[in-house]
C-alpha positions in Angstrom: 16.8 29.9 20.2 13.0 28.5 20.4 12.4 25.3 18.4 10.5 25.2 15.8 7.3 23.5 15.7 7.0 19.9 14.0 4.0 18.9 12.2 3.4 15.3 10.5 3.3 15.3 6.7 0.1 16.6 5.5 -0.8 18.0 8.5 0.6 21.8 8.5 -1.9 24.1 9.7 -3.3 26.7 7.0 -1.2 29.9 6.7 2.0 27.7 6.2 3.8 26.7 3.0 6.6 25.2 1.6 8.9 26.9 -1.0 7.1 25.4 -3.8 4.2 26.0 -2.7 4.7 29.9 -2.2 5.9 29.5 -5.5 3.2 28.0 -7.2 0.9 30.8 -5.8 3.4 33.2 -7.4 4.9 33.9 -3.7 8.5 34.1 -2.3 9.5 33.9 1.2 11.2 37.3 1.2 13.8 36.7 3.6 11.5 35.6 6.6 12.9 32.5 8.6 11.6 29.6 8.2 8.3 29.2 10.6 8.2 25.8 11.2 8.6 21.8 9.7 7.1 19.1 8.4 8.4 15.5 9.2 7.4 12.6 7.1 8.6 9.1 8.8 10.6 6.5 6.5 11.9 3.2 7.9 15.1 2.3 8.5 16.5 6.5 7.8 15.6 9.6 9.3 12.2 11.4 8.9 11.9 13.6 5.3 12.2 17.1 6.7 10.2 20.0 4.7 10.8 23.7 5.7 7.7 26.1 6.1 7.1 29.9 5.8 4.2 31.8 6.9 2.1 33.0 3.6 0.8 36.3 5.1 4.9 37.0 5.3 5.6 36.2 1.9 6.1 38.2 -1.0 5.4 38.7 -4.7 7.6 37.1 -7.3 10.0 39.6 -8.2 9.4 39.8 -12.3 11.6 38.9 -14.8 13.7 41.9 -16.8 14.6 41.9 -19.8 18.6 41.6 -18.7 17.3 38.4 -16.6 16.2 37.0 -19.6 19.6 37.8 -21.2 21.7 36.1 -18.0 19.2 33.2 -18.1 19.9 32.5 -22.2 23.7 32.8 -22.2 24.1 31.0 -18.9 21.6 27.8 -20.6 24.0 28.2 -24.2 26.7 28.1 -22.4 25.8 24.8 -21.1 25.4 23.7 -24.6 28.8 24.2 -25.5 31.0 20.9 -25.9 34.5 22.4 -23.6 36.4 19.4 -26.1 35.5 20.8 -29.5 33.8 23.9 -28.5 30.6 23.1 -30.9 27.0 24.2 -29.8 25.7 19.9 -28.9 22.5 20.5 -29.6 21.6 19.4 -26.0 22.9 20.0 -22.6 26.3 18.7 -22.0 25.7 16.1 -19.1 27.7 16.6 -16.3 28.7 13.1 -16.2 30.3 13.0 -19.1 31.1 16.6 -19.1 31.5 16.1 -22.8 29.3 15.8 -26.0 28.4 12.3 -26.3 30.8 12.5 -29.5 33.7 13.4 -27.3 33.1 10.9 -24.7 32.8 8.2 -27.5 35.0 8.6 -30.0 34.4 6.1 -32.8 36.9 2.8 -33.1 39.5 4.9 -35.6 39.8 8.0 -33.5 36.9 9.7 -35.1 34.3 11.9 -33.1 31.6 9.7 -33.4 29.0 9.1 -36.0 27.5 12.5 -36.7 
């Protein structure tokens, strides 16, 4: 297998891009490999490593349907939902607590906090 070529940070050649770059051009990779690296020294750790595609490979973003849209709503309620008392938060349960902040915190006589 042929290494793939290294550049230094900010100095890619034009005709490469990074996945958020293809993105923000509306582009996707579309299952090409990746072409080749960027390396951005740091002292004291190992160099930041960012992949690169070739944008004359890359494809259009695939549009969203209207069942995506579905998926993506239920999929961001369902993260609403408090798995303790099963009550819509308000917010996205942190994964942290993996609770409402209610649940996590229960007042000083057992209560579910102040709301």
């Amino acid at each position: 297998m042929a290494a793939l070529p290294v550049y230094r940070w900010r100095l890619a050649p034009d005709g490469y891009a990074t996945r958020r770059q293809l993105r923000a051009r509306n582009l996707r990779p579309g299952g090409q490999d990746v072409a080749a690296q960027l390396e951005r020294p740091r002292r004291r750790r190992g160099p930041l490593v960012a992949y690169l595609y070739r944008v004359d490979l890359a494809k259009p973003v695939r549009p969203m349907t209207a069942a995506r849209w579905a998926a993506l709503a239920k999929a961001n309620a369902a993260r609403r939902i408090c798995p303790r008392c099963r009550r819509d938060a308000g917010y996205v349960i942190p994964t942290s607590l993996g609770t409402c902040v209610p649940c996590a915190y229960p007042g000083p006589d057992g209560s579910e906090g102040n709301t």
